[in-house]
C-alpha positions as CSV (number, residue, x, y, z in Angstrom):
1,X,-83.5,93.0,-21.0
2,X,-80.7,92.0,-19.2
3,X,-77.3,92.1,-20.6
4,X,-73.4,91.0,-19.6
5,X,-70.5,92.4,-21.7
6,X,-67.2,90.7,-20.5
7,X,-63.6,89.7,-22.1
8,X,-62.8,85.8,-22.8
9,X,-61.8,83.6,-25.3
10,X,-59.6,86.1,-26.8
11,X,-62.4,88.9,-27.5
12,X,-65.2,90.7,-26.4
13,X,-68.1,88.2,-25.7
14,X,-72.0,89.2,-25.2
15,X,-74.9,87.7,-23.5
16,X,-78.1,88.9,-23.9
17,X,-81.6,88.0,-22.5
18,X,-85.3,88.7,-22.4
19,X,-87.4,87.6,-19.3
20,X,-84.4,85.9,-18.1
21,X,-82.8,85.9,-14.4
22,X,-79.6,88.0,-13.8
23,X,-78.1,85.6,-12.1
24,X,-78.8,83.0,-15.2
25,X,-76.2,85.5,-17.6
26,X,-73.8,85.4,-14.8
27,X,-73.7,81.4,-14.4
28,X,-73.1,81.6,-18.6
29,X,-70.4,84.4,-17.7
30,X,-68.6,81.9,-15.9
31,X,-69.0,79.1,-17.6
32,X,-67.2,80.3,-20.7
33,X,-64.4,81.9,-18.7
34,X,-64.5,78.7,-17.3
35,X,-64.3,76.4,-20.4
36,X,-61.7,79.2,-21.8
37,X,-59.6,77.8,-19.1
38,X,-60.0,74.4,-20.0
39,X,-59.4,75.2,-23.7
40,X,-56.7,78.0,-24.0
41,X,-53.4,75.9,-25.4
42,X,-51.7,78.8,-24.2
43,X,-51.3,77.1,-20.5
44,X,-49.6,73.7,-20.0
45,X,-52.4,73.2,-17.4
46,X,-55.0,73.7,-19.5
47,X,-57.1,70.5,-20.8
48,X,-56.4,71.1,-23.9
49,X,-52.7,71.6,-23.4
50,X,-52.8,68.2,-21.5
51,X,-54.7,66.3,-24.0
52,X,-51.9,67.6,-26.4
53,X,-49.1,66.5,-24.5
54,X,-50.3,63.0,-24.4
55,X,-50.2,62.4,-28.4
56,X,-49.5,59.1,-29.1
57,X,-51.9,57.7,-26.4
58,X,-55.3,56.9,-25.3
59,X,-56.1,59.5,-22.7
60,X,-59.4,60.2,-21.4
61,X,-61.3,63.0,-22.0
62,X,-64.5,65.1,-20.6
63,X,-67.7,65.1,-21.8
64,X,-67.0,68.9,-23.7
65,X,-63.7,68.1,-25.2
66,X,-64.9,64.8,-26.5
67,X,-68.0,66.7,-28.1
68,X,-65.3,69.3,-29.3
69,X,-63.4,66.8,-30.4
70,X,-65.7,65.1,-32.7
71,X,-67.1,68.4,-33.7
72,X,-63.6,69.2,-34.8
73,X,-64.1,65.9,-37.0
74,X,-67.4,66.6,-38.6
75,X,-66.1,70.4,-39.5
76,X,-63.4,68.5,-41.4
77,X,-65.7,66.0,-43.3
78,X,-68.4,69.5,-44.1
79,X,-65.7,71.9,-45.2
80,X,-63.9,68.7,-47.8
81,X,-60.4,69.4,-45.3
82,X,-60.2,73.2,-45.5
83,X,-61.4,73.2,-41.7
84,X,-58.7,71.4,-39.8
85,X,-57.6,72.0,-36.2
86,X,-54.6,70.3,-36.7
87,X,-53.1,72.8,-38.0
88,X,-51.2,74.0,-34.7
89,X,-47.7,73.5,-35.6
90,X,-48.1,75.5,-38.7
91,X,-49.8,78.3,-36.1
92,X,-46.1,78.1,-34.0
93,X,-43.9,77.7,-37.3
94,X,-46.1,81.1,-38.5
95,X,-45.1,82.9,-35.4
96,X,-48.4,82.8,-33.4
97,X,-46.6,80.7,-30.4
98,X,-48.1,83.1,-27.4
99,X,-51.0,85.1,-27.0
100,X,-51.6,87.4,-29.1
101,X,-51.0,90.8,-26.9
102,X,-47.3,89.1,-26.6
103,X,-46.8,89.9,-30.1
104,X,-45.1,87.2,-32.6
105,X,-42.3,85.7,-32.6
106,X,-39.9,83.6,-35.2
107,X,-41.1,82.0,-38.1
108,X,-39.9,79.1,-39.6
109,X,-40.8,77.1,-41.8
110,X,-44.1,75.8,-42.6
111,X,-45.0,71.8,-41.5
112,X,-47.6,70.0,-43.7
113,X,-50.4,69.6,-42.3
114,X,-51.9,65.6,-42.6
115,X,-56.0,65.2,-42.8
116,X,-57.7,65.3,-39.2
117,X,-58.9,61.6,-39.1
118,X,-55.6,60.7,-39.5
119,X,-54.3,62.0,-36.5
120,X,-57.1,62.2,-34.5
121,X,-59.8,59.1,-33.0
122,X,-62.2,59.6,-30.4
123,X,-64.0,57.4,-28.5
124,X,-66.6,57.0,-25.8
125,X,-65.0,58.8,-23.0
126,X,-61.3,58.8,-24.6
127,X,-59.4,60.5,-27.2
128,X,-56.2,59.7,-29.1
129,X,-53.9,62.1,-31.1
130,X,-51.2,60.8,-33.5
131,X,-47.7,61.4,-32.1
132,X,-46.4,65.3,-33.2
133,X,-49.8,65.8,-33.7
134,X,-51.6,68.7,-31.9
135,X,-54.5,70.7,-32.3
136,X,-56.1,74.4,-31.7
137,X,-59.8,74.1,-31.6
138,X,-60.4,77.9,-31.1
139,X,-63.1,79.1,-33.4
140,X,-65.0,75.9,-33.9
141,X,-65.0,76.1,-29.9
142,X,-66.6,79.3,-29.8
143,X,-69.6,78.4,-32.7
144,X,-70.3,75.4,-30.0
145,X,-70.1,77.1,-27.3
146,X,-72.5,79.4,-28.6
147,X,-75.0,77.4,-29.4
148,X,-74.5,75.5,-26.2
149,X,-75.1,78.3,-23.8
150,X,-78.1,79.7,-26.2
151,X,-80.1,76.5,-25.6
152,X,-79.2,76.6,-22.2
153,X,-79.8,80.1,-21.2
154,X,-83.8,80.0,-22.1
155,X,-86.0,81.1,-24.9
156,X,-85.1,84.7,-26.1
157,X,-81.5,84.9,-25.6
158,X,-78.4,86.3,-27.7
159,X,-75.1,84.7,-27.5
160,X,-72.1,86.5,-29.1
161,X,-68.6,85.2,-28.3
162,X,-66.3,87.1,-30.3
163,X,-68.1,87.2,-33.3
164,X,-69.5,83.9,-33.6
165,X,-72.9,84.3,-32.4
166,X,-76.4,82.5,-31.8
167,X,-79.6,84.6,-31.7
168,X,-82.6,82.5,-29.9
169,X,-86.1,83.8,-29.8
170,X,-87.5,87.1,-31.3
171,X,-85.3,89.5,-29.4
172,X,-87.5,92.7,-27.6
173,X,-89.6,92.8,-30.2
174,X,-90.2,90.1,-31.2
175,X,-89.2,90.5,-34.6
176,X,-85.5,89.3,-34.4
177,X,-82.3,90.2,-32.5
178,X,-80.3,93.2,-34.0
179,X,-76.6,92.0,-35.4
180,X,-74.1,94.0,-37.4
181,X,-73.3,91.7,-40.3
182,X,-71.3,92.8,-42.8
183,X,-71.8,96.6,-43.5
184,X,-75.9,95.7,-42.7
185,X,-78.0,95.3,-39.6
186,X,-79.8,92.4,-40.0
187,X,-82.8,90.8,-37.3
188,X,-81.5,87.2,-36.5
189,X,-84.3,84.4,-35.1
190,X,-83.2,80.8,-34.1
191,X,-80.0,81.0,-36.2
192,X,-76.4,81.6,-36.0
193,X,-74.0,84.3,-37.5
194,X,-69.8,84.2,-37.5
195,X,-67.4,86.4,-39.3
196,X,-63.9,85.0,-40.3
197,X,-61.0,87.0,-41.4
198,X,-57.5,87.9,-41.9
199,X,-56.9,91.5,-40.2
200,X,-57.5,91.5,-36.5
201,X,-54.8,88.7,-35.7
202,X,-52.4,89.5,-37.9
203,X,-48.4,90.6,-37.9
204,X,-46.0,91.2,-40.4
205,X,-45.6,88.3,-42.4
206,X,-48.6,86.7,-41.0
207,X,-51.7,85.8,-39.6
208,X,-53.8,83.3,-37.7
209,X,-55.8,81.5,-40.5
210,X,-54.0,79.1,-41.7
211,X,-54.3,77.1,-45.2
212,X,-54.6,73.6,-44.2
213,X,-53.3,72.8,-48.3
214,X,-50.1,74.9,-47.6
215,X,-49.3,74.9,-44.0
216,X,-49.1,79.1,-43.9
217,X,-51.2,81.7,-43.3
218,X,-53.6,82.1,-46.6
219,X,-53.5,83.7,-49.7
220,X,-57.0,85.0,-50.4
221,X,-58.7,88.0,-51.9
222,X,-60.7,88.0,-49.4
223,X,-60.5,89.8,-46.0
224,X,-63.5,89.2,-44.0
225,X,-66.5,86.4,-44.5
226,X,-69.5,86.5,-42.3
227,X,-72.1,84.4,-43.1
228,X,-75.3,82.9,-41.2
229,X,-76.1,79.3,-40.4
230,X,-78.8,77.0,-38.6
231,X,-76.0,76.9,-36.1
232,X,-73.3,79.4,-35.0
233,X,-70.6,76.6,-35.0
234,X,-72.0,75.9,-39.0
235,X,-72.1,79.8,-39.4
236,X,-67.9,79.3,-38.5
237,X,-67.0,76.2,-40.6
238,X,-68.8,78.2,-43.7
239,X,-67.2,81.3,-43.1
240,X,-63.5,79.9,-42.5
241,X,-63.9,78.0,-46.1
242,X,-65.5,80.9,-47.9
243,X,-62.4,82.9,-46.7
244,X,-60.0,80.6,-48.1
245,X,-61.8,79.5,-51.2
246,X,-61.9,83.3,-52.1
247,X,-64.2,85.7,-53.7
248,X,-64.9,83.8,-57.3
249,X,-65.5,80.3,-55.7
250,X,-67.0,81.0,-52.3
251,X,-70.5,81.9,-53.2
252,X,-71.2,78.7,-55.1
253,X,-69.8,76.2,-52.2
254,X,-72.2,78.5,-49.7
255,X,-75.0,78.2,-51.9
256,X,-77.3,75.8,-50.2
257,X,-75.5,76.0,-47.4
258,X,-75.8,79.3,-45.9
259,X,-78.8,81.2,-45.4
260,X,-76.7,84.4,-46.3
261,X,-73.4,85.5,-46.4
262,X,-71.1,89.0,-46.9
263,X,-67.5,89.0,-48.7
264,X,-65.1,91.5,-48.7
C-alpha cells in the first residue's frame, strides 16, 4: 500500500492507495496544494480572492471554481439555506479575518447574511457575485475535492483531506477501508465520511461555523457531527446541518439522507 501524509488546506490530509503508482499519490499531493492555492481567501492572489474582489461583475472563471461554485449552489438548495458560503463577512465580523495560527482578531458586529442565489449566478465559463457579497467555499471544497481526486486516483484508493474523506474500493482486504468515525472504527467502501464541529477552530467568543439564520457563530448542543454519504462533499453538507439543527432535530432531517451518522 502506498501512502502520503502531508499538511494543506488548513489540516492534516491523507492519500492512500492499493496497487497504485507512487508517483500517482504524489501528482494528487500536488494537486491539492495546488488547488489550496487557488482557493485559500487568505491571499489577495489567490482565485478565489480575485473572484471576490470583482463582486458586482461578470468575471470569468475556471473550470474548478465554476464546479465549486455551482456546488456551493446545490449545497444551499439540499441543506433548505443552512449551508451557505456566503457567509464570509460574518466569518471577519466573528474575528476569523487571518489564518487561523494568527489567532483572532476584533469582532464586531454580526452582518446578515442574504440566501446564496441571490448573490451568486454562474454561468458557462463566468461567475457573478452581488456587490459586498463574498464567499468562503472551505469545507464544501474539500468534500469535492475528495471525491474528485478518489475517482481520479484509480480503483482502491482512500482520500482524507482534513476530515472530509472518500473511501474507493475494498481497502487491503478487501473488506473496506478502516476510518475512525465517531468513537467507532468503521470499514468504508465507495462512500464518503466528514465530521463537522465547533472545537478545533475556535477562540474566545467564537468559532468558525457560522449560523447562516443569525450571522454568528452557532448556538448548538452539539459539538461534533460526522456522518457518511454517497459522496464526501454530501457526507459535509449533512454534517454541517446536523450540527446546527442540533441534537433533537438532526437525526430526523438525516434520516434518508445519510447512510449513518454520530452526534455529540
Amino acid at each position: 500500500m502506498e501512502r502520503r501524509v502531508f499538511d494543506s488546506l488548513g489540516g492534516e490530509c491523507e492519500l492512500y492507495g492499493i496497487d497504485i503508482d507512487a508517483a500517482a499519490l504524489m501528482r494528487g499531493r500536488a494537486w491539492i496544494v495546488q488547488m489550496h492555492e487557488r482557493l485559500t481567501r487568505f491571499e489577495p492572489s489567490s482565485e478565489l480572492s480575485r473572484f471576490n474582489a470583482s463582486a458586482g461583475n461578470w468575471i470569468a472563471v475556471s473550470e474548478d471554481i465554476e464546479a465549486l461554485l455551482r456546488e456551493s449552489l446545490r449545497a444551499f438548495d439540499v441543506s433548505g439555506g443552512l449551508v451557505n458560503v456566503a457567509v464570509l463577512p460574518a466569518l471577519l465580523a466573528a474575528g476569523y479575518t487571518r489564518d487561523f495560527a494568527s489567532g483572532p482578531t476584533t469582532q464586531s458586529a454580526p452582518p446578515r447574511i442574504p440566501p446564496l442565489p441571490q448573490v451568486l449566478e454562474v454561468r458557462d465559463g463566468e461567475a457573478r457575485l452581488a456587490t459586498g457579497a463574498t464567499v468562503d467555499l472551505g469545507g464544501i471544497a474539500k468534500g469535492w475535492l475528495a471525491d474528485r481526486l478518489a475517482s481520479d486516483l484509480g480503483e482502491n484508493v482512500l482520500v482524507n483531506l482534513c476530515g472530509d474523506l472518500y473511501a474507493r474500493g475494498g481497502g487491503a482486504t478487501g473488506e473496506g477501508w478502516p476510518v475512525g468515525f465517531g468513537d467507532k472504527t468503521l470499514l468504508l467502501k465507495d462512500m464518503g465520511a466528514a465530521t463537522s464541529g465547533t472545537t478545533k477552530r475556535a477562540w474566545a467568543g467564537g468559532h468558525h461555523l457560522i449560523d447562516p439564520r443569525t450571522g454568528r457563530p452557532a448556538q448548538t448542543d452539539l459539538s461534533e457531527v460526522s456522518v457518511l454519504a454517497a459522496t464526501a462533499v454530501d457526507a459535509e453538507i449533512y454534517a454541517k446541518v446536523a450540527l446546527l439543527l442540533g441534537a433533537t432535530a438532526a437525526p430526523k432531517w438525516l434520516e434518508g439522507r445519510s447512510q449513518g451518522w454520530s452526534l455529540r
